[in-house]
C-alpha positions as CSV (number, residue, x, y, z in Angstrom):
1,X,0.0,0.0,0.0
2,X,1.6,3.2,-1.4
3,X,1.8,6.1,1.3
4,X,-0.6,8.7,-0.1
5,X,-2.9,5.8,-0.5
6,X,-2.2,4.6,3.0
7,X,-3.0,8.6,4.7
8,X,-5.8,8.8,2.7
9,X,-7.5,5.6,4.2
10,X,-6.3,7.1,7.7
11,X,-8.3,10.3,7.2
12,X,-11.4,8.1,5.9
13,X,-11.1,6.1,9.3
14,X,-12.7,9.6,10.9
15,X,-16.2,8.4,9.7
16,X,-18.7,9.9,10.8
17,X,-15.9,12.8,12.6
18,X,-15.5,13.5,8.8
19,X,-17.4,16.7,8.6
20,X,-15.9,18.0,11.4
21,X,-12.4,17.0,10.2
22,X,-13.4,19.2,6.9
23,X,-14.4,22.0,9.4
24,X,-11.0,21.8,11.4
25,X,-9.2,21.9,7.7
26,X,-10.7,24.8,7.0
27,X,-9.6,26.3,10.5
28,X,-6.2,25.2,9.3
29,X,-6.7,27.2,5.9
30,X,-7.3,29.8,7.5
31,X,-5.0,30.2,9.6
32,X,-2.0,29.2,6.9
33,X,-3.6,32.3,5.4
34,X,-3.1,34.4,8.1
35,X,0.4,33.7,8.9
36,X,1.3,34.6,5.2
37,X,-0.5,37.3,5.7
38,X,1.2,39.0,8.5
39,X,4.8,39.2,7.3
40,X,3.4,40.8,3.7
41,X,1.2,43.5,5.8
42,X,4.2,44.0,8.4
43,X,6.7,44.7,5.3
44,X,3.9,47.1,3.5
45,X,4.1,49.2,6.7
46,X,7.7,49.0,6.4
47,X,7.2,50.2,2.9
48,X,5.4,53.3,4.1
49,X,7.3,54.6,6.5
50,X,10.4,54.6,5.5
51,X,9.1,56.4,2.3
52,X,7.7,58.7,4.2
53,X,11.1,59.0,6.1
54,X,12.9,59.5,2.4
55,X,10.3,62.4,1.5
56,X,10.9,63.7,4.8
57,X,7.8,63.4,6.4
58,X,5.3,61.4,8.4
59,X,3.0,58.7,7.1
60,X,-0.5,60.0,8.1
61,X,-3.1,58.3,10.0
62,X,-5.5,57.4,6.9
63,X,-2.8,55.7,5.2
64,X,-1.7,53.4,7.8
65,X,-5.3,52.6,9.0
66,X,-6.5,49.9,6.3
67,X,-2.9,48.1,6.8
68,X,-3.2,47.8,10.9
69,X,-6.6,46.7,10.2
70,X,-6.1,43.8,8.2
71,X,-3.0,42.8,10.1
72,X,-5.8,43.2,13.7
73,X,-8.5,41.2,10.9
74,X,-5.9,38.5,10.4
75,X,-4.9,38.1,14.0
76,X,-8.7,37.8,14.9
77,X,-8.8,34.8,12.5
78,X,-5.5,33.4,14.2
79,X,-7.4,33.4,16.9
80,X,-10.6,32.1,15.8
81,X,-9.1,29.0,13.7
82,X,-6.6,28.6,16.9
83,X,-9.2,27.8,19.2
84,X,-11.5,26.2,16.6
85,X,-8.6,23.6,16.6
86,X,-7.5,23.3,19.8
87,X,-10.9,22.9,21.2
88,X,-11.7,20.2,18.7
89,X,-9.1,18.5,17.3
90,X,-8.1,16.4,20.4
91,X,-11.6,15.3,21.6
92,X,-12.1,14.6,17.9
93,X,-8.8,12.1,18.0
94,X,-9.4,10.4,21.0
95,X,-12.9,9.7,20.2
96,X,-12.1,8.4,16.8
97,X,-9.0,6.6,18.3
98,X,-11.6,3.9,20.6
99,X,-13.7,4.0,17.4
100,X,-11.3,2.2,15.7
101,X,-10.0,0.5,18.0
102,X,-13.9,-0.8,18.3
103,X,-14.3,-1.7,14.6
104,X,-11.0,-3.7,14.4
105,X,-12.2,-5.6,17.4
106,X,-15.9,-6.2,16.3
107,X,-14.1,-7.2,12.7
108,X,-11.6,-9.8,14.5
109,X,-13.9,-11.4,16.1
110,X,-15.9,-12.9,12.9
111,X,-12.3,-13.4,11.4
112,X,-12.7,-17.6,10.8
113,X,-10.6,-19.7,13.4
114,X,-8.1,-20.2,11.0
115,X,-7.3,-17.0,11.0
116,X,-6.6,-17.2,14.9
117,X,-5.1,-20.0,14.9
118,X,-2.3,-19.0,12.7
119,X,-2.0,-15.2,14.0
120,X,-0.7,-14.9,17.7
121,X,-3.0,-13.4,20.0
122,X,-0.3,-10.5,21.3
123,X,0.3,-9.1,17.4
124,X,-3.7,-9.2,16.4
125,X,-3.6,-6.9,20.0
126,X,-0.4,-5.1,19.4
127,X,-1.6,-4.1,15.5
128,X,-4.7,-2.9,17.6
129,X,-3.2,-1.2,20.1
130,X,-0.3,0.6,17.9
131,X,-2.5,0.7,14.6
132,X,-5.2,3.2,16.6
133,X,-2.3,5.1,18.6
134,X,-0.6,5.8,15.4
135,X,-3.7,7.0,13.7
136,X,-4.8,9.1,16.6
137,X,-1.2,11.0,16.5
138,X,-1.5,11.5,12.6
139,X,-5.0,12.8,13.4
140,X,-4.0,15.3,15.9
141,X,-0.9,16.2,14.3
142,X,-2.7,17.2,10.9
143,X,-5.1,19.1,12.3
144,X,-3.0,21.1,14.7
145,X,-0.1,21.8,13.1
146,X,0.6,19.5,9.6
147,X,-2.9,21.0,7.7
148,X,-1.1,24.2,7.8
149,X,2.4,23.5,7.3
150,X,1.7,21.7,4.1
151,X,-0.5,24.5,2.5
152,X,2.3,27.1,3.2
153,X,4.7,24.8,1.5
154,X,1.9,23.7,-1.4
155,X,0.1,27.0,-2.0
156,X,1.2,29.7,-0.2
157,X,5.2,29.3,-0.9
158,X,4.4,30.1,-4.9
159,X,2.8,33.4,-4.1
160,X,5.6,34.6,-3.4
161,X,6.6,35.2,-6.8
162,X,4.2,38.0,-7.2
163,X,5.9,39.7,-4.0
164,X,9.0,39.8,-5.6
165,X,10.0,37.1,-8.0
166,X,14.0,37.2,-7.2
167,X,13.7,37.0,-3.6
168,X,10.5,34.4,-4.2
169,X,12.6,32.6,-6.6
170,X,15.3,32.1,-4.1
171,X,13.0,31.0,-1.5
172,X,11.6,28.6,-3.0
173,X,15.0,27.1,-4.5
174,X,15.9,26.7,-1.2
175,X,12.9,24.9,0.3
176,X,12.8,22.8,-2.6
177,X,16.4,21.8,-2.2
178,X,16.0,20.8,2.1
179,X,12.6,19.4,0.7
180,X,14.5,16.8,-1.3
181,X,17.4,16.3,0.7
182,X,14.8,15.7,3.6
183,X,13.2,13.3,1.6
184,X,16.1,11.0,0.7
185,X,16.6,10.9,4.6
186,X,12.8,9.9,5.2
187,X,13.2,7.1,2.4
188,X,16.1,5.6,3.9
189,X,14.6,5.8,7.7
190,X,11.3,4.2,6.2
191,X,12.9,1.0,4.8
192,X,14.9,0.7,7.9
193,X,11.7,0.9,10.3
194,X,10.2,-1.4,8.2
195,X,12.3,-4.0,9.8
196,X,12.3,-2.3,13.3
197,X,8.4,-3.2,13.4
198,X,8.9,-6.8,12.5
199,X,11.4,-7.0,16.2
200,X,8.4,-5.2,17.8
201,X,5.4,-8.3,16.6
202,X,8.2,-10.5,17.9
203,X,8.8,-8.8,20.9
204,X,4.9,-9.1,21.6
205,X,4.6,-12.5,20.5
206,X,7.1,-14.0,23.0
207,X,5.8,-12.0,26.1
208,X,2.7,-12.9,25.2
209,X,3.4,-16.1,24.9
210,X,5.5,-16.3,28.0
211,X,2.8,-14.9,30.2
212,X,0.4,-17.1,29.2
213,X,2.6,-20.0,30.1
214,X,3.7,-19.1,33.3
215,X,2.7,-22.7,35.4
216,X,5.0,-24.2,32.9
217,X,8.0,-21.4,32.8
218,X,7.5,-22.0,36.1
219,X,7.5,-26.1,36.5
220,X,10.2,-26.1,33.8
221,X,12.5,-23.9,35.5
222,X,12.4,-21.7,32.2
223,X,13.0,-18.0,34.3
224,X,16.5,-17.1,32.7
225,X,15.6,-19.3,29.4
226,X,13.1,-17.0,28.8
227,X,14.1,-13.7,30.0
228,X,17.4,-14.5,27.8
229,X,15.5,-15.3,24.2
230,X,13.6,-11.9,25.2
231,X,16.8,-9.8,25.9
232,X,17.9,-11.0,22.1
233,X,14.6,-10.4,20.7
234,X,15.5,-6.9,22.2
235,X,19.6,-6.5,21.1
236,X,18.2,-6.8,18.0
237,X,15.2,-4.5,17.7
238,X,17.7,-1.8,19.1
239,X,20.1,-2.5,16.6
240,X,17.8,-1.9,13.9
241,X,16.4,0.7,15.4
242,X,19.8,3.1,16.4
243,X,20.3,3.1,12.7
244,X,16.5,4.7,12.4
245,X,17.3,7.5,15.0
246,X,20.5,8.3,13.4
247,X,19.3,9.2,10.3
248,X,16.3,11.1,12.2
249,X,19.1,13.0,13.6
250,X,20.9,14.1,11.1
251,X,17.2,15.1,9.5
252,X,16.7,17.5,12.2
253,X,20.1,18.9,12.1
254,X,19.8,19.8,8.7
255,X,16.5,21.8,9.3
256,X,17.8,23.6,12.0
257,X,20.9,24.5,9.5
258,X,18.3,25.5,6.4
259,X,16.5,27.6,8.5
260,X,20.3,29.7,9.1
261,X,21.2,29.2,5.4
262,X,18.0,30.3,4.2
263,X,18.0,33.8,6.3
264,X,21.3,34.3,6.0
265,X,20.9,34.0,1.9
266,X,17.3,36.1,1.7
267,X,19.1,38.7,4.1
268,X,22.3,38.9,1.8
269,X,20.5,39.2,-1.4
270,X,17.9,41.4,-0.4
271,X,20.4,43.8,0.4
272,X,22.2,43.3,-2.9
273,X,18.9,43.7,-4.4
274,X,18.0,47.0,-2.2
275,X,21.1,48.8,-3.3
276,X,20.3,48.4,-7.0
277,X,16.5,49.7,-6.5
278,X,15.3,46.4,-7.1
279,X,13.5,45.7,-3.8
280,X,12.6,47.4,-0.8
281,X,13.5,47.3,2.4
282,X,9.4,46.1,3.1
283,X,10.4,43.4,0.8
284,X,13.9,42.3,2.8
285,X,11.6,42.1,5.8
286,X,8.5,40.4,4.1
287,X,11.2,37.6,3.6
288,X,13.1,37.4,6.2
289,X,9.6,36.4,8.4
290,X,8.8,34.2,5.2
291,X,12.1,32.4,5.6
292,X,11.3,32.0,9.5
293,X,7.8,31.1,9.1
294,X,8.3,28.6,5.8
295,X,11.4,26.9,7.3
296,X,9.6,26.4,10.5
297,X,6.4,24.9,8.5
298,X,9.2,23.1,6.6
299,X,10.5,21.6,9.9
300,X,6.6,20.7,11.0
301,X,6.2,19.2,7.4
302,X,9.3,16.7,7.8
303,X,8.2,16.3,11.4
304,X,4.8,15.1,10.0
305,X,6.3,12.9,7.1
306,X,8.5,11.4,9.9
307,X,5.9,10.5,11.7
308,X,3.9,9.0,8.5
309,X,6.8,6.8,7.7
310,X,7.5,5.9,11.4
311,X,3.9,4.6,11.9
312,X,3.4,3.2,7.8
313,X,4.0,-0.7,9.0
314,X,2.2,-0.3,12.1
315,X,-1.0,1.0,9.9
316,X,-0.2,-1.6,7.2
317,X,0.0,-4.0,9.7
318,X,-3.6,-2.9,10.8
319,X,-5.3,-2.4,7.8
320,X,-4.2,-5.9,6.9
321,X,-6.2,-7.1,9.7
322,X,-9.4,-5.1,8.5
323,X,-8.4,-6.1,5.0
324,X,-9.0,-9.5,5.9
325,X,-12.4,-11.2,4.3
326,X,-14.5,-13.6,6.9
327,X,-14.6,-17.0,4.6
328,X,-18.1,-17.1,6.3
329,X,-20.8,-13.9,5.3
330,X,-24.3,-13.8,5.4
331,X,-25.6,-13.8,1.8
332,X,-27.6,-10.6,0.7
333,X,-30.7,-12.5,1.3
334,X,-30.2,-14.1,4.2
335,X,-33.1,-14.3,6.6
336,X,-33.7,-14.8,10.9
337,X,-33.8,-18.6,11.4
338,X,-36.3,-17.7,14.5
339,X,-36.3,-21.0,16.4
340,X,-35.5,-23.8,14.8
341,X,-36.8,-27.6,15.4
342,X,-33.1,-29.3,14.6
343,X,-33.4,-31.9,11.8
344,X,-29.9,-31.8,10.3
345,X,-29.1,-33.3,7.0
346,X,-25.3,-33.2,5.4
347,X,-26.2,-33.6,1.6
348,X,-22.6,-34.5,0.1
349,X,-20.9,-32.4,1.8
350,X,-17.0,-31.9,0.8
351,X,-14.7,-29.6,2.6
352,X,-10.9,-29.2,2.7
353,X,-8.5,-26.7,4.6
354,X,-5.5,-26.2,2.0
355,X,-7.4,-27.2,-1.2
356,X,-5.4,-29.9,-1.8
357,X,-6.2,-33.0,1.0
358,X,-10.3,-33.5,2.0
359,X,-10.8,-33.0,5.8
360,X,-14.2,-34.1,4.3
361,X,-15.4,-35.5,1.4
362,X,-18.9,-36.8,-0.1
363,X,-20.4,-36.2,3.7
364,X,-24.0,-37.4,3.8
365,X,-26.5,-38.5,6.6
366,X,-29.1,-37.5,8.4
367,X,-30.1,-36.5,12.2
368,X,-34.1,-36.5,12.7
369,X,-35.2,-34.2,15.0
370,X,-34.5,-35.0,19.3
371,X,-31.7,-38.0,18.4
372,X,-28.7,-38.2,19.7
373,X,-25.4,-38.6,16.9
374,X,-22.2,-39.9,17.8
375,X,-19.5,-39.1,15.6
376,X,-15.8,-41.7,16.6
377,X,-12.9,-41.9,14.6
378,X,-9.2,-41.8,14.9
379,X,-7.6,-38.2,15.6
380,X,-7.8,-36.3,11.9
381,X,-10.9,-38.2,10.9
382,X,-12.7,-35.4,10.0
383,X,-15.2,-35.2,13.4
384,X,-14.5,-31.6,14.4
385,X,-14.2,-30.4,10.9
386,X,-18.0,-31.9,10.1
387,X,-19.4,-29.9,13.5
388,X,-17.2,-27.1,12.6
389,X,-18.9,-27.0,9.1
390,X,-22.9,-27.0,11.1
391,X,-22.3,-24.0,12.9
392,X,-20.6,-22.4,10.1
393,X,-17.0,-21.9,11.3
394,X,-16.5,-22.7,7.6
395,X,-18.6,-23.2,4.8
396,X,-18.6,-26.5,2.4
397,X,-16.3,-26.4,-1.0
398,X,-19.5,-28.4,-2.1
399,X,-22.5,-30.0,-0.9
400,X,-25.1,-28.6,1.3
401,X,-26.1,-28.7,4.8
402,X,-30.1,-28.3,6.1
403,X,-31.5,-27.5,8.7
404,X,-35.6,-28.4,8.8
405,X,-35.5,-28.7,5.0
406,X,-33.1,-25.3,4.5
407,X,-29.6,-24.3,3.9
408,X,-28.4,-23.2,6.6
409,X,-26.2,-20.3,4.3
410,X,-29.8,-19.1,3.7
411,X,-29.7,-18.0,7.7
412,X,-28.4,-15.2,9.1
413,X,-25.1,-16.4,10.9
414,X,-26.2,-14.7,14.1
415,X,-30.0,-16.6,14.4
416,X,-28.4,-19.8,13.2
417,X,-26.0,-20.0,16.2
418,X,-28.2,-18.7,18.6
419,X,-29.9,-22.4,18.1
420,X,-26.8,-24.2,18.2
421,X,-25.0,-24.5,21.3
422,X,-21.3,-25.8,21.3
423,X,-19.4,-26.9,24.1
424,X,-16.1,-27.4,23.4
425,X,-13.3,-30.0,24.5
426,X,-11.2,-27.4,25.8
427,X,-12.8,-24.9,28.4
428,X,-12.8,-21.5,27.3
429,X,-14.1,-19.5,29.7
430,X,-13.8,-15.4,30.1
431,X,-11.6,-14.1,32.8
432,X,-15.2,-12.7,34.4
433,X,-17.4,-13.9,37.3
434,X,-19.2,-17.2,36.9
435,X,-22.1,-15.2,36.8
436,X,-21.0,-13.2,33.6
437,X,-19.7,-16.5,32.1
438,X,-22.8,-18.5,32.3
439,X,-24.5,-14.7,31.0
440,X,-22.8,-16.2,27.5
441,X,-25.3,-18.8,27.1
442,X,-28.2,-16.4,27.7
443,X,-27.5,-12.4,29.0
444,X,-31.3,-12.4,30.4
445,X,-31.5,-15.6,32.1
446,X,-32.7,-15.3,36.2
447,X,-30.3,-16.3,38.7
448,X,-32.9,-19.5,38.9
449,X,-32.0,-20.2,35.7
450,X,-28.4,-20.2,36.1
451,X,-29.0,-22.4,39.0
452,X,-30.4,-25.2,37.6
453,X,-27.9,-25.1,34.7
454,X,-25.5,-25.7,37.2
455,X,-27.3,-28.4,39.0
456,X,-27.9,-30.4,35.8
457,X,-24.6,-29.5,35.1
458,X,-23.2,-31.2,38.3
459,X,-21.6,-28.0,39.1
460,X,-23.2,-26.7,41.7
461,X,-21.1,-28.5,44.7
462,X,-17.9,-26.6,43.6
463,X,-20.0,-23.0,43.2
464,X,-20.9,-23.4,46.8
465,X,-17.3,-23.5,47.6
466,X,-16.6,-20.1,45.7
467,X,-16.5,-17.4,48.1
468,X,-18.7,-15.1,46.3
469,X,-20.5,-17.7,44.6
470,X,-21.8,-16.4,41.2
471,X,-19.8,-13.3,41.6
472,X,-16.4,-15.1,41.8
473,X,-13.9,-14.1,38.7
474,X,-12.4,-17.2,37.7
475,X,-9.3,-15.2,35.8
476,X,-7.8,-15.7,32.6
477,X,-9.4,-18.8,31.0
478,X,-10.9,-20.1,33.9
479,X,-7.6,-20.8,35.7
480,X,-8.9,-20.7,39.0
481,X,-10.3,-23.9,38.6
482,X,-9.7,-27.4,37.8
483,X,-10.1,-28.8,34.6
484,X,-13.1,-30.9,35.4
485,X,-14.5,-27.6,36.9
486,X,-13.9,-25.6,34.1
487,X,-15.7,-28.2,31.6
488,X,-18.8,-28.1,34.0
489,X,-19.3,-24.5,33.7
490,X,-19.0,-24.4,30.0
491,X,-21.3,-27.0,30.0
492,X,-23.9,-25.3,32.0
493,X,-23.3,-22.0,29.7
494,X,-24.3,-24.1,27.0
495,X,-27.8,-25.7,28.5
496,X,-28.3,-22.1,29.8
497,X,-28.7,-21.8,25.9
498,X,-31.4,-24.1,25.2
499,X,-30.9,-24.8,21.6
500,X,-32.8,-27.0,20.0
501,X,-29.5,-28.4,18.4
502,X,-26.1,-29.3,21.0
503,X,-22.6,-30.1,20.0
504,X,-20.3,-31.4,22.7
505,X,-16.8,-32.2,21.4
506,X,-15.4,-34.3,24.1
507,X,-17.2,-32.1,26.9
508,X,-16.6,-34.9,29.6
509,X,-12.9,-35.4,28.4
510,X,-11.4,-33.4,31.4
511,X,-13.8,-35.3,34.3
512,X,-13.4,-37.9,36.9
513,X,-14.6,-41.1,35.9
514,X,-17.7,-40.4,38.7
515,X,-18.6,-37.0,37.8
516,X,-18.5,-37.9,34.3
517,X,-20.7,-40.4,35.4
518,X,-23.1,-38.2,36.9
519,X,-23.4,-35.9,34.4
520,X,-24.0,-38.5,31.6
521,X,-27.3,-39.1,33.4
522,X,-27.7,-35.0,33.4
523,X,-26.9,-34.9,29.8
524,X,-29.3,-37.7,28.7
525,X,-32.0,-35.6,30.2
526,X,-30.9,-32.5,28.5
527,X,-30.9,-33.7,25.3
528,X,-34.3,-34.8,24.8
529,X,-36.3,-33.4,22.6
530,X,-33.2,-31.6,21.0
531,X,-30.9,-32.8,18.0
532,X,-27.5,-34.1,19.4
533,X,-24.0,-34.1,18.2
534,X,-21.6,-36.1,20.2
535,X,-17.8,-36.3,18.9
536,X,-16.2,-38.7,22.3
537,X,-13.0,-40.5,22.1
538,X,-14.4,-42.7,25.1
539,X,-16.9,-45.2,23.8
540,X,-19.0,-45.8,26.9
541,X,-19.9,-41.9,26.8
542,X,-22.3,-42.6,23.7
543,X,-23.7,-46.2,24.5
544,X,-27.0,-44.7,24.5
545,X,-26.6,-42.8,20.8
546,X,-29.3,-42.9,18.7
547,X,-27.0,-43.2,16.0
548,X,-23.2,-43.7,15.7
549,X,-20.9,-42.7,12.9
550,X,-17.4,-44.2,11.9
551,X,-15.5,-41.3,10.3
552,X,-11.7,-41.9,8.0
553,X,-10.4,-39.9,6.6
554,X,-13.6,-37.6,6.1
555,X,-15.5,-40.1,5.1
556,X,-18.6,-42.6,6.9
557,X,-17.2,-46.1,6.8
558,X,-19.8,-47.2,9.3
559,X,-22.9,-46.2,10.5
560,X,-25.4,-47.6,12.9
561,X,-26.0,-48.1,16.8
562,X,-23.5,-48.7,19.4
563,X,-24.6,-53.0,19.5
564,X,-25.0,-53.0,15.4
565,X,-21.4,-51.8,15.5
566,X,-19.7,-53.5,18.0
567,X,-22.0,-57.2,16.4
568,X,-20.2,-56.3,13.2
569,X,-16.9,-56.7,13.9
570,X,-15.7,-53.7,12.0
571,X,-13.7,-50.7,12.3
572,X,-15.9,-49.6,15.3
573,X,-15.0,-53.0,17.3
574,X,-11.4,-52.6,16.9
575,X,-11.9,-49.7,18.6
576,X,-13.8,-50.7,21.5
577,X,-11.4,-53.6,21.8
578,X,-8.3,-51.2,21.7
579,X,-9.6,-49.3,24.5
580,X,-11.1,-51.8,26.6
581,X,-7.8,-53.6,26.5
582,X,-5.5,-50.5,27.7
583,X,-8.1,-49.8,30.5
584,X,-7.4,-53.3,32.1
585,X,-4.4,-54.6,34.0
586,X,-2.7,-57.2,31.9
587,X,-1.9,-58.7,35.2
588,X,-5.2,-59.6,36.4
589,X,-6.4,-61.0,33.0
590,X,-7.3,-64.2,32.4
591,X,-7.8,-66.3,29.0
592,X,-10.9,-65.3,28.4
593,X,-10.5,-61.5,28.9
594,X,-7.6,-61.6,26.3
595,X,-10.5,-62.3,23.7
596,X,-13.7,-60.5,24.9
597,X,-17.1,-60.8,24.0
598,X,-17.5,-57.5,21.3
599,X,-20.0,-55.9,24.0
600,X,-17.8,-56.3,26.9
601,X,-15.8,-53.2,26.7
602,X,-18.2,-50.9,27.1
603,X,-20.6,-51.9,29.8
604,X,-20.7,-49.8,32.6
């Protein structure tokens, strides 16, 4: 993304602050015109009295009246545009900064999962956090000093020409001359920044990493390990980085040095000039307050590109994020799915990740409304990927999926979730109170309600212990409980819900074998009368499934229920042999355990 292109789409992030941005310009105009101004009127007056002084007499009154009144004009609209812009051009930036900072975080958040899981969650927060601070400083900087600065260099700088065209001509020589040498300075900073802001995502990435690892820096003995890979990721930002302030240096030494040069030259050849009738002394001072003014604007011009270039990766960075299409959209005619009843059918449904290998392929069956699906397979089956694909984390290559007759791309994404519930295999809770968590299944629900999610959820023995109960913050992902504790809640979050269609992808995976147990028997009750999907690595967990499906490779290579399976001696039975097997003690087995009867292993 060029750089013009790249400010542009910075001003256009003011939204609806647009108009007054156009209003603070203007201020800015103004007030660019009034600064020319002065030094022009100040010189005219110049003019006048000392050519009164050469005819040997006094300027009069009348004479000098219209020129102090437009200088007074000018300094009333100094004034004016001064306070226009300091009044409005910082509340405008900060609110505009949180704006942003609003619609990059609504935007991430129905960015697809694989999306997250190949961008660390410090750098999507960092490209927040630095992409809306650099915008708010470009914001504030145009409109209190940049606006100006580049319309005396763009506009105003020419007009002096008609002042007087050798001392104008000079001028802008000059300026055009530090203009490009500045310029070759902010080129060679830029590329080299470029690089600094790649140290800084990796700087971010590793602390936040490292923070969210801390029980096994900890365990591991990884202190120094850590601190040491962090105090190179930082030796080397810094040395890309002194190399970036040096030439920033010398860029503000050579300013400071044009705005001498450039007074000392309009000084000398005004006075050349002066003595050979060709300007006035009016004129000399005109331009010397032109030369102060310009290479001061000059200095505020650089100041402003600096600051473009210096923050140019960090808005790239951001507006790559927010370039970023959701693979999953509602289609223009998408309507409310309003409460559904939860038949499901997978109509030859085909999906793959990199194009290249099916996660799924030629998917079909069907889940009447109220029955309970199991879906088994080994690891990279395609069991997650085919759940994944009902609630729309991603959307079929080909095939369809329905929902009571319709495609569920016909939904709105929004009302077709709100009737699917998911609970996943690993806990994710907010670091908020219980109270706020289980608020994620349903925000209105009573504290009744909660209640007896809990209790069906087995949970409510461990929310007894809580100090403040329902009020107790559970920190970052739930880490103030156990495992088992964790799964509970999410699982109450999810009944809280009532959907008329469940997922639970290995929801009793982190429970004791008598918890899980109990909340088996919870479960069953809960999913009457809704449509069931159950992915469990466990086999006595679905025993009671309506229906049980063998997944390889994304494809059904058995189907039926769990004593169809198991009398078939299939795919299904190896695996309910395998585990059976590993759950005993090879030393208390006897001859007939080595050979089971197929329905042994899973009674309970």
């Amino acid at each position: 993304m060029s750089l013009p292109r790249l400010y542009f789409r910075v001003l256009m992030q003011l939204g609806p602050e647009l108009r007054l941005g156009l209003v603070l310009v203007m201020a800015n105009l103004a007030l660019a015109t009034a600064m020319f101004a002065e030094p022009y009127l100040f010189g005219q007056i110049i003019n006048l009295l000392t050519g009164s002084q050469a005819q040997g007499s006094k300027p009069t009154l009348e004479a000098l009246l219209p020129l102090i009144g437009l200088w007074l004009a000018f300094g009333l609209v100094s004034i004016v545009g001064g306070v226009t812009v300091a009044l409005h051009a910082d509340r405008m930036s900060h609110r505009r900064r949180l704006g942003v900072m609003a619609t990059y975080f609504e935007h991430v958040l129905t960015l697809p999962l694989s999306f997250h899981s190949a961008t660390h969650s410090g750098r999507t927060l960092k490209v927040m956090l630095n992409g809306a601070d650099g915008m708010f400083w470009l914001w504030l900087g145009f409109m209190r000093d940049h606006c100006a600065a580049l319309v005396s260099l763009l506009v105003l700088l020419p007009l002096t020409l008609l002042i007087n065209w050798r001392l104008g001509l000079l001028l802008v020589g000059l300026v055009v001359i530090f203009a490009f040498l500045m310029g070759l300075v902010i080129n060679r900073a830029a590329t080299l920044q470029e690089k600094v802001e790649g140290f800084h995502s990796e700087l971010a990435e590793h602390t936040s990493d490292a923070i969210g690892n801390i029980p096994v820096i900890q365990s591991f003995t990884r202190i120094q390990a850590e601190l040491n890979a962090l105090r190179f990721v930082i030796d080397r930002l810094l040395s890309a980085q002194i190399p970036v302030l040096s030439w920033w240096a010398l860029a503000s030494v050579a300013t400071r040095a044009a705005s001498t040069l450039t007074v000392t030259a309009i000084f000398l050849l005004g006075t050349w000039l002066h003595i050979r009738d060709l300007a006035t002394i009016g004129d000399i001072v005109t331009f010397m307050g032109y030369a102060t003014l310009l290479i001061g604007k000059l200095e505020a011009a650089v100041g402003f590109v600096n600051q473009l270039f210096m923050q140019a990766p960090k808005l790239r960075d951001f507006f790559e994020v927010l370039d970023t299409t959701p693979q999953v959209q509602d289609r223009p005619n998408a309507v409310d799915a309003g409460t559904l009843k939860g038949e499901v059918v997978f109509d030859q449904v085909s999906f793959s990740y990199d194009g290249k290998r099916p996660a799924i392929a030629d998917l079909s069956f069907t889940a009447a409304r109220g029955k309970t699906i199991a879906l088994v397979g080994a690891t990279g089956s395609g069991k997650s990927t085919t759940l994944g694909l009902l609630h729309r984390a991603f959307d079929p290559q080909s095939g369809r999926i329905l929902i009571d007759g319709q495609d569920i791309r016909d939904f709105t994404l929004q009302s077709l979730r709100r009737n699917i519930a998911v609970v996943f295999q690993e806990p994710m809770l907010f670091a908020r109170t219980i109270r706020e968590n289980l608020e994620v299944g349903r925000a209105d629900a009573t504290e009744a309600e909660m209640m007896d999610a809990l209790e069906r959820a087995q949970a409510l023995e461990f929310i007894g212990r809580q100090s403040e109960g329902l009020d107790t913050v559970v920190g970052e992902r739930g880490r103030s409980l156990s495992g088992g504790e964790r799964q509970r809640l999410s699982i109450a979050r999810a009944l809280l819900k009532n959907p008329p269609v469940l997922i639970l992808d290995e929801a009793t995976s982190a429970l004791d074998a008598a918890t899980e147990q109990k909340l088996q028997k919870a479960l069953e009750a809960v999913m009457k009368d809704r449509t069931t999907f159950v992915i469990a690595h466990r086999l006595a967990t679905i025993r009671n499934a309506d229906h049980i499906l063998v997944l390889d490779r994304g494809r059904i290579v058995e189907s039926g229920n769990f004593e169809t399976l198991v009398a078939a001696n299939g795919r299904f039975a190896e695996l309910a042999r395998a585990q059976f097997m590993a759950q005993q003690n090879p030393a208390q087995q006897n001859p007939a355990q080595q050979n089971p009867a197929p329905t042994a292993p899973v009674a309970s």
